[in-house]
C-alpha positions as CSV (number, residue, x, y, z in Angstrom):
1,X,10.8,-12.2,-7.7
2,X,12.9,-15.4,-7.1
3,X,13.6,-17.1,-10.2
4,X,15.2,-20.4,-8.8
5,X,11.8,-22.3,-7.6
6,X,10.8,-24.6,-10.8
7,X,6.8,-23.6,-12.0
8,X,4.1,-25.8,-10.5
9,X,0.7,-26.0,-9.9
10,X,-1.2,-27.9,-6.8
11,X,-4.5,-29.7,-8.2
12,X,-5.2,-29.7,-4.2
13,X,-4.8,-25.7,-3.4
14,X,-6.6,-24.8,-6.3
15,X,-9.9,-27.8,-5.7
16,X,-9.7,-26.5,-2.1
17,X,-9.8,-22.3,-2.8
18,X,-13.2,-23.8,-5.7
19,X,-14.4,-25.8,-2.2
20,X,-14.7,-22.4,-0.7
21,X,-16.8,-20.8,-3.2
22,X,-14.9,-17.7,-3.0
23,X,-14.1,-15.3,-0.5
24,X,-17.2,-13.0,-0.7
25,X,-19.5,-15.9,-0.5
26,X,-20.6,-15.6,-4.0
27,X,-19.8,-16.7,-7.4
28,X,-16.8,-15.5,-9.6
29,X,-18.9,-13.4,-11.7
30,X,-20.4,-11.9,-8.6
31,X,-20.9,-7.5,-8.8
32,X,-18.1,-5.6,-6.8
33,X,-18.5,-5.2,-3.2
34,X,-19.0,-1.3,-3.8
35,X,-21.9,-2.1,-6.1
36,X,-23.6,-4.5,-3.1
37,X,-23.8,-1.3,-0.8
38,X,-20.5,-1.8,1.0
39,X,-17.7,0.8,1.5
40,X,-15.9,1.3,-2.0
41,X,-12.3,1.4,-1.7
42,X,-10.4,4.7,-1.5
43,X,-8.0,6.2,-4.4
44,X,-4.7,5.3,-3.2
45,X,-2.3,8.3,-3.9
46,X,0.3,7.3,-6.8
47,X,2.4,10.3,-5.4
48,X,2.5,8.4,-1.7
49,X,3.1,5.2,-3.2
50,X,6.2,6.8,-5.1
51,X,7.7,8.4,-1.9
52,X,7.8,5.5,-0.2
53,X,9.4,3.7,-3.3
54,X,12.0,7.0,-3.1
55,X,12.5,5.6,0.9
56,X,13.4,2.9,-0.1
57,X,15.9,3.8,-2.8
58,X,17.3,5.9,-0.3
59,X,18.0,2.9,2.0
60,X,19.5,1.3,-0.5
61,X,22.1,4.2,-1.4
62,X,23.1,4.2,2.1
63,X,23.5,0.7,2.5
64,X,25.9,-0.6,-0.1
65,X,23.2,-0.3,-2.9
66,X,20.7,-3.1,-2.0
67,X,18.0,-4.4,0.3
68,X,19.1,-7.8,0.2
69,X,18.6,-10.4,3.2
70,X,21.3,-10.5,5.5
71,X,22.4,-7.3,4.5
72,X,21.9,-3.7,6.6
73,X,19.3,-2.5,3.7
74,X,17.3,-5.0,4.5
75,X,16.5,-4.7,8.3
76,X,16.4,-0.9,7.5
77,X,13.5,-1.4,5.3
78,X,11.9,-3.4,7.3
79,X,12.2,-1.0,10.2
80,X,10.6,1.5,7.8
81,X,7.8,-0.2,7.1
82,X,7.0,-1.4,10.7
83,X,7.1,2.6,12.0
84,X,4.7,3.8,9.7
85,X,2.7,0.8,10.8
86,X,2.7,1.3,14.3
87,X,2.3,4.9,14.2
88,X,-1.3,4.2,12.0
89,X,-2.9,1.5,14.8
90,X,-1.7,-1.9,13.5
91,X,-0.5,-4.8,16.1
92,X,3.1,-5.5,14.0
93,X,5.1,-8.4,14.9
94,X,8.2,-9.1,13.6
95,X,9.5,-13.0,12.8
96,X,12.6,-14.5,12.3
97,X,14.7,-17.1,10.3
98,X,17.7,-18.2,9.2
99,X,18.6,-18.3,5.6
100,X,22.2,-18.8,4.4
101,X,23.9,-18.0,8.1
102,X,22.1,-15.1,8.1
103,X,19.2,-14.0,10.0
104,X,15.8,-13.0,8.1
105,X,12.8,-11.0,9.2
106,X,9.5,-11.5,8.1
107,X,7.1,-8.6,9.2
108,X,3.3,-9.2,9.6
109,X,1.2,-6.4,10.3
110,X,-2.7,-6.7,11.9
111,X,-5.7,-4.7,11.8
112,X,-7.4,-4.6,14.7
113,X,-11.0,-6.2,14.5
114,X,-13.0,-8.0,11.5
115,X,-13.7,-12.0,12.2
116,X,-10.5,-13.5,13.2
117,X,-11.6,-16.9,11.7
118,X,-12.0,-15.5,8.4
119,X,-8.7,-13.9,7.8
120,X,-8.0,-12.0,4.1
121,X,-4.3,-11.4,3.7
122,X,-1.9,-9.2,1.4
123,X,1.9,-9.8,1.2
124,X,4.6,-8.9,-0.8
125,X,8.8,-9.5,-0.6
126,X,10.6,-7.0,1.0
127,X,14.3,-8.3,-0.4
128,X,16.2,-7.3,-3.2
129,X,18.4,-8.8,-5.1
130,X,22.7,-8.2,-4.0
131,X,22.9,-6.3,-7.5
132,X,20.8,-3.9,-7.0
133,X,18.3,-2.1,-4.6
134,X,15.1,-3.4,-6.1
135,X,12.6,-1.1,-6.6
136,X,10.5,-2.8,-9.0
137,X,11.6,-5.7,-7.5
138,X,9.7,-5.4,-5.6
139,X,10.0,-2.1,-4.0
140,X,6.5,-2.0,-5.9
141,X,4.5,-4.7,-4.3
142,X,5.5,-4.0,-0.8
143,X,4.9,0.1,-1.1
144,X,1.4,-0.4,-2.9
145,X,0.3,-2.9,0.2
146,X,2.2,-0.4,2.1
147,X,-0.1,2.5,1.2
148,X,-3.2,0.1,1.2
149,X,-2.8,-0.3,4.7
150,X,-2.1,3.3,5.2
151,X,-4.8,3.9,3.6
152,X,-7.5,1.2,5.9
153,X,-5.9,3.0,8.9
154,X,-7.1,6.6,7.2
155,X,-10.4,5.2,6.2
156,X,-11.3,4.1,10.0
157,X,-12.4,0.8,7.7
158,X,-14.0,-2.0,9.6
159,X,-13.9,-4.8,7.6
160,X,-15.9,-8.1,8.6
161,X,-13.0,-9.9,7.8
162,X,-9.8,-9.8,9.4
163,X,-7.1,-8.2,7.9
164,X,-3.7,-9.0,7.8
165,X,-0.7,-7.4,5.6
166,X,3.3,-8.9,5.1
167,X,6.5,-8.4,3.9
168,X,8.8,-11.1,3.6
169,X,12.1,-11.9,3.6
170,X,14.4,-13.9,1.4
171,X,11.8,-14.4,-1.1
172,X,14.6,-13.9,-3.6
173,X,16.8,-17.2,-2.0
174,X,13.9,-19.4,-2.7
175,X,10.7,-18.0,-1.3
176,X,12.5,-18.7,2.3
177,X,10.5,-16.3,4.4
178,X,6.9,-16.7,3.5
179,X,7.7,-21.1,3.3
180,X,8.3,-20.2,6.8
181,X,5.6,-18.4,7.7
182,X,2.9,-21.0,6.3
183,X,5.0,-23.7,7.5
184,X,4.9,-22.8,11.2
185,X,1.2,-21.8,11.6
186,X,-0.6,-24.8,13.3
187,X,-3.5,-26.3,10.9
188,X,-6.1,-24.0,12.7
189,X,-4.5,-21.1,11.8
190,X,-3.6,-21.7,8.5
191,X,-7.3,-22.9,7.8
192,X,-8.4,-19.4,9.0
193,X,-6.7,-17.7,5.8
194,X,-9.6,-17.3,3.3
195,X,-7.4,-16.1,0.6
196,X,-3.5,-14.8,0.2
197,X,-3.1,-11.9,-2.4
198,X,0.4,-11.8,-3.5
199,X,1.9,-8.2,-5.7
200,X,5.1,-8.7,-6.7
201,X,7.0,-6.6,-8.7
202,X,3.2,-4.1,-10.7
203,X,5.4,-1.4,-11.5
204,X,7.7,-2.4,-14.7
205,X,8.7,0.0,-17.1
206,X,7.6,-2.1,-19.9
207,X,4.0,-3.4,-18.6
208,X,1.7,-6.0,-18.9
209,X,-1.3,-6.5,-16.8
210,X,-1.3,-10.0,-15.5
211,X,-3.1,-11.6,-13.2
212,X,-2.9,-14.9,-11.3
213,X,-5.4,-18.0,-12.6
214,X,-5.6,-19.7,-8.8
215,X,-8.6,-19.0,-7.0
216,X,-11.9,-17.8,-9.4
217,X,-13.4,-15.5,-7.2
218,X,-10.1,-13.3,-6.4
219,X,-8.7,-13.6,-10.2
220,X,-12.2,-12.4,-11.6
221,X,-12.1,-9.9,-8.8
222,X,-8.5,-7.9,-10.6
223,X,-10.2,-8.7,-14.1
224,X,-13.5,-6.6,-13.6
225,X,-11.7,-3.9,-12.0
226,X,-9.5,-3.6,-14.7
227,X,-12.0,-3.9,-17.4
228,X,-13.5,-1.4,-15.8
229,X,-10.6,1.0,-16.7
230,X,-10.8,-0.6,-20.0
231,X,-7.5,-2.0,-19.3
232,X,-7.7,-5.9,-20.8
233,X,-5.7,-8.6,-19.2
234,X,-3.8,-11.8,-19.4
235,X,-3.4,-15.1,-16.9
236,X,0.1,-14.6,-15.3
237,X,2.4,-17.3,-15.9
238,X,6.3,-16.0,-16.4
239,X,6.1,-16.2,-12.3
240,X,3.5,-18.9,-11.4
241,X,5.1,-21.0,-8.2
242,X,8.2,-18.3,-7.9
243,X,7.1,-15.9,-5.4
244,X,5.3,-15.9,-2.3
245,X,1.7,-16.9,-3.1
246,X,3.1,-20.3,-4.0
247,X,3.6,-21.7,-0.3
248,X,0.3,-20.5,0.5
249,X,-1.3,-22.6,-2.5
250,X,0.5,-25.1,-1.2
251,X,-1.0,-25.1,1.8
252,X,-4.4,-25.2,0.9
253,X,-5.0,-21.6,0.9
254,X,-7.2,-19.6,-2.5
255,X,-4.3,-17.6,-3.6
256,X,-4.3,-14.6,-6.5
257,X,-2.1,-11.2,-7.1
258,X,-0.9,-8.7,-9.8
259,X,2.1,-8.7,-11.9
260,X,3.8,-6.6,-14.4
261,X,6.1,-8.5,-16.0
262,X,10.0,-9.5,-15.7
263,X,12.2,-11.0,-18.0
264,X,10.4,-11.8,-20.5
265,X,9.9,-10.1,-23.9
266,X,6.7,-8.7,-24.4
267,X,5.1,-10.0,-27.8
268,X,4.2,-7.8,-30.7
269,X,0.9,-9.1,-29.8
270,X,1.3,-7.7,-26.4
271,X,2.8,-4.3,-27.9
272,X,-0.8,-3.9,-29.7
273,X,-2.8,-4.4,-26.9
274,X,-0.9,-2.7,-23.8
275,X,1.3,-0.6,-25.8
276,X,5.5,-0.5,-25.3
277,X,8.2,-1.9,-26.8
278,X,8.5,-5.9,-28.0
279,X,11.8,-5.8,-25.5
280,X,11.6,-7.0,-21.6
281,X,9.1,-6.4,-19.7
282,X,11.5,-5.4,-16.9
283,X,15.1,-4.5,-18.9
284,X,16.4,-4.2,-15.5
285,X,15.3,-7.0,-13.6
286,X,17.5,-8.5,-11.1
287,X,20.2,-5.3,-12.3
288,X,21.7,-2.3,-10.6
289,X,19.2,-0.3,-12.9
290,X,16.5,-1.6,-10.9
291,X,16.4,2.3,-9.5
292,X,13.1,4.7,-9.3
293,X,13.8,5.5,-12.5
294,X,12.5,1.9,-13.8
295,X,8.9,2.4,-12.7
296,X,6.1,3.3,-15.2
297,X,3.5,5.6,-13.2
298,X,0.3,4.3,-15.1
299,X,1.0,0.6,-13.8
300,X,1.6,1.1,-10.6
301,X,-0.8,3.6,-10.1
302,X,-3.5,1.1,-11.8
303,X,-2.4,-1.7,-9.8
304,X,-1.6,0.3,-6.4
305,X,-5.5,1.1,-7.3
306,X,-6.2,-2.5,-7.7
307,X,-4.5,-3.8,-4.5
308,X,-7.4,-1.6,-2.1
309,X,-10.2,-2.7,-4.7
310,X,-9.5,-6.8,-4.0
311,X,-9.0,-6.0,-0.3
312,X,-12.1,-3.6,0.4
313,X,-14.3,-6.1,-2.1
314,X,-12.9,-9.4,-0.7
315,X,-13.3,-8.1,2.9
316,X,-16.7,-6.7,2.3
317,X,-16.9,-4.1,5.6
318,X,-17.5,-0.6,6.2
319,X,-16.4,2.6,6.8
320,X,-17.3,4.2,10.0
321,X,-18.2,7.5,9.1
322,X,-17.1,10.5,11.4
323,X,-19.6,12.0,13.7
324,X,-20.7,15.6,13.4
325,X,-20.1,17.8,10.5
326,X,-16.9,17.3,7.7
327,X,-15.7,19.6,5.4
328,X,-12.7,18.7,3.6
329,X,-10.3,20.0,0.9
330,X,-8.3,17.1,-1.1
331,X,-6.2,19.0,-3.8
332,X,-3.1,18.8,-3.8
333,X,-1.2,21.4,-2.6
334,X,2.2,22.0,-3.3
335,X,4.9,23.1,-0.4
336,X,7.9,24.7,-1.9
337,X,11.3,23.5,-0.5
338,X,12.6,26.4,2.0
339,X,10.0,28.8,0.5
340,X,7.1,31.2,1.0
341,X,3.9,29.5,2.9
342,X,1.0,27.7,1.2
343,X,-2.4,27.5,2.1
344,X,-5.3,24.9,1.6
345,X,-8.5,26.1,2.2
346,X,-11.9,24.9,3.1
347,X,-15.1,27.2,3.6
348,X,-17.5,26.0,6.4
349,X,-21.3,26.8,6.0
350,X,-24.1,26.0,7.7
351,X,-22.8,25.8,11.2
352,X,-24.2,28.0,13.8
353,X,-22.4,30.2,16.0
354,X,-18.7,29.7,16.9
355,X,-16.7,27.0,16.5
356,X,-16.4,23.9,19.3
357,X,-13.9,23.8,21.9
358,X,-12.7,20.4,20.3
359,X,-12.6,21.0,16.9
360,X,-11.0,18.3,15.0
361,X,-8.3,19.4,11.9
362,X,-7.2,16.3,10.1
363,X,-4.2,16.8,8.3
364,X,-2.4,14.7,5.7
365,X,0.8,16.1,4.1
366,X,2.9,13.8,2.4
367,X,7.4,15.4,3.3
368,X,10.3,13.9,3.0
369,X,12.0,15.5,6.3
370,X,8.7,16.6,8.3
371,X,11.3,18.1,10.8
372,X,11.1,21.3,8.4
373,X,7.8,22.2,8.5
374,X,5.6,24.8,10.3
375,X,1.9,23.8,9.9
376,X,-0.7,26.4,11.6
377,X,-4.7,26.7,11.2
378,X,-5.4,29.8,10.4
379,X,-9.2,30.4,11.3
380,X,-11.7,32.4,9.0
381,X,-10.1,36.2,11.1
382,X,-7.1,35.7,10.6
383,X,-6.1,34.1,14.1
384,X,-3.5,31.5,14.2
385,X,-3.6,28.0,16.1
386,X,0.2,26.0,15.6
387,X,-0.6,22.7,15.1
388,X,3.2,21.4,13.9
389,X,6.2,23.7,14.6
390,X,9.5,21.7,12.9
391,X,9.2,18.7,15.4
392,X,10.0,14.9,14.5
393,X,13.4,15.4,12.8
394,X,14.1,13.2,9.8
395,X,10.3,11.1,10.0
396,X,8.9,11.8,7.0
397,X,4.7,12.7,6.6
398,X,1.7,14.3,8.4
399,X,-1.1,11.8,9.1
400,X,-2.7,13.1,12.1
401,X,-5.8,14.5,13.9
402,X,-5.3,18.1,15.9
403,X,-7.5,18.9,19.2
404,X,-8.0,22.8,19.0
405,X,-9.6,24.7,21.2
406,X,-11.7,27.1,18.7
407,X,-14.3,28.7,20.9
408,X,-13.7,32.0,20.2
409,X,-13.8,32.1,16.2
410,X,-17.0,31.9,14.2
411,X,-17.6,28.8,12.8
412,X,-18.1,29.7,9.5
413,X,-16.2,31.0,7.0
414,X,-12.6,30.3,5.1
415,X,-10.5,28.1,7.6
416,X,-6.8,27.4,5.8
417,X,-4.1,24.7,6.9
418,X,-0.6,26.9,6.4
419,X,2.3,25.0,6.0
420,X,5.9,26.7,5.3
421,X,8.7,24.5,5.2
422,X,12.1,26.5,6.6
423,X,15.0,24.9,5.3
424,X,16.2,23.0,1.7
425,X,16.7,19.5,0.6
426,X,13.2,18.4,1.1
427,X,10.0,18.5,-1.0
428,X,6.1,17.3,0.1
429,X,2.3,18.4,-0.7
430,X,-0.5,18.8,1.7
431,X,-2.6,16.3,0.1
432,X,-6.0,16.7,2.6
433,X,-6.8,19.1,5.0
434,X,-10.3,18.1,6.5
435,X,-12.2,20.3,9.7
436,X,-14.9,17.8,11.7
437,X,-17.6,19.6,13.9
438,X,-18.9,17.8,16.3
């Protein structure tokens, strides 16, 4: 989060996001889009959301200890995020700037379909601070909407409107890279934006739960999903106008977003009602501390939760089911580092004779070096189909759909995903292993 941009509010943004009536066409106090029969937004994976966080502290350590703009850690995060994204179906572009003689990258990400003149998007900052490598700030935000987006490609989700995700870039030098974006989209574009939701910095190790007071519909939208985890709220103020929702509201556009706290010390009143200490919400905000190690799990594993529940409700689609019969296994499965094969498991029934000659094996492992892994199906006698033999180096994951030819084996019975991973230094989970019979 920047802390140089002074606090404002624009009477015109926030008349113009009431003018709208809201994104999902009804009022503020409107049911979630689940309860209205639409798709209801996945779990997102705290685990995933952490591993990319553990990416990113990684880039950091290799790159003189930050992600700051103009600095190597910061195009190597953004060339992180951008593979994942490309490799799960989204049309990425990357923008550039110039801030402070250097040049900045703004990276705005696509999914295909939804109405394009009713655009919902999700951003975040990408940029850390020179002190430190930012992890809270805000590693958090951008590997939440990272995982979101992840997850939309997973869910084959077909919104009806379009969606768009960012991460900018020298948010921390005055909001530079987002003030660029709005400013250079003609009028028609920018009027196509039905609402900006901004997370910056959900994950500090001294919480609150704060959300933004701009638009009605979106900031009722975070408050009934977190009273429905019983988790009460407060209007978000410590950051109001200093991070990248504020050129947005600006412009016109309904704004809203999450926030955890920084600087500020949390009251006793605040201590009775979240829990914590009355000492920063963030102790190392803006610091070299600002490591994985200054993340509380339940936050950002509520919030990370709260980021797909505002996009699935505000973008009210579906998900296309998959033809045919599913049956999948989503425990988590632990795969030891250089050790002895695990297995997950799922038991088809109720399918008559053998199995197709296009069977479809989803697989979702979550590695830090997928480069050691051996991943086989292992059909219900004992026959073995390789579906991943230690390919792809130092990528990292397993989000992919298998074509095997399975005539031959009886279709039902107890089909197991085996994964072994063959050398040290790395540690994963299968976290779903699903079969699809046409």
């Amino acid at each position: 989060m920047n802390i140089s941009v002074p606090r404002r509010v624009t009477a015109v943004a926030a008349l113009a996001a009431l003018a709208l009536g809201g994104l999902t066409g009804t009022s503020a106090t409107a049911r979630p889009a689940e309860a209205a029969g639409v798709a209801a937004a996945p779990d997102i994976s705290l685990t995933a959301v952490k591993q990319h966080l553990t990416d990113l502290q990684s880039i950091a350590t290799a790159n003189g200890g930050n992600r700051a703009h103009g600095r190597t850690g910061y195009k190597a995060s953004i060339d992180f995020v951008k593979a994942k994204l490309d490799a799960a179906g989204y049309t990425t572009s990357l923008q550039t700037f110039t801030s402070s003689g250097a040049t900045g990258y703004n990276l705005i990400a696509d999914w295909p379909g939804g109405d394009p003149n009713q655009v919902l998007m999700a951003g975040s900052h990408l940029d850390s601070v020179s002190s430190g490598p930012g992890i809270n700030d805000n590693g958090s935000g951008s590997a939440a909407i990272l995982e979101t987006a992840l997850a939309v490609s997973r869910a084959g989700y077909q919104p009806s409107k379009h969606l768009r995700f960012a991460w900018w870039g020298a948010e921390e030098l005055g909001l530079v890279g987002s003030k660029y974006y709005v400013n250079n989209l003609p009028t028609t574009e920018r009027s196509k934006i039905k609402g900006y939701l901004n997370f910056d910095m959900i994950g500090s190790p001294n919480p609150g739960y704060f959300v933004y007071d701009d638009d009605p519909t979106i900031e009722q939208t975070f408050k009934s999903y977190f009273a429905g985890l019983g988790v009460p709220t407060e209007i978000e103020t410590e950051g109001d106008g200093r991070s990248d929702h504020a050129p947005f509201k600006s412009a016109g556009v309904p704004v809203g977003g999450l926030f955890t706290g920084a600087s500020r010390v949390k009251t006793s009143a605040q201590v009775t009602k979240w829990g914590g200490t009355a000492t920063a919400f963030d102790r190392c905000y803006h610091s070299s501390c600002d490591t994985t190690s200054n993340i509380n799990d339940t936050a950002l594993d509520r919030n990370s939760d709260a980021v797909a529940h505002a996009i699935w409700t505000l973008s009210a689609g579906s998900t296309n089911p998959p033809t045919g019969k599913v049956f999948e296994n989503t425990a988590d499965v632990s795969i030891p580092d250089n050790g002895a094969a695990v297995t997950s498991t799922v038991n088809v029934t109720g399918v008559t004779g053998n199995a197709p000659s296009n069977l479809a094996v989803g697989v979702d492992i979550v590695h830090t070096y997928k480069g050691d892994l051996i991943v086989d199906l292992v059909a219900p006698d004992g026959s073995v189909y390789n579906l991943h033999n230690r390919t792809g180096g130092s990528a990292d994951n397993i989000v992919q759909t298998y074509t095997v030819n399975a005539s031959s084996e009886v279709a039902n019975g107890a089909w197991k995903l085996r994964v072994q991973d063959k050398a040290a230094a790395d540690t994963g989970y299968i976290n779903a292993f699903k079969l699809t019979f046409p």
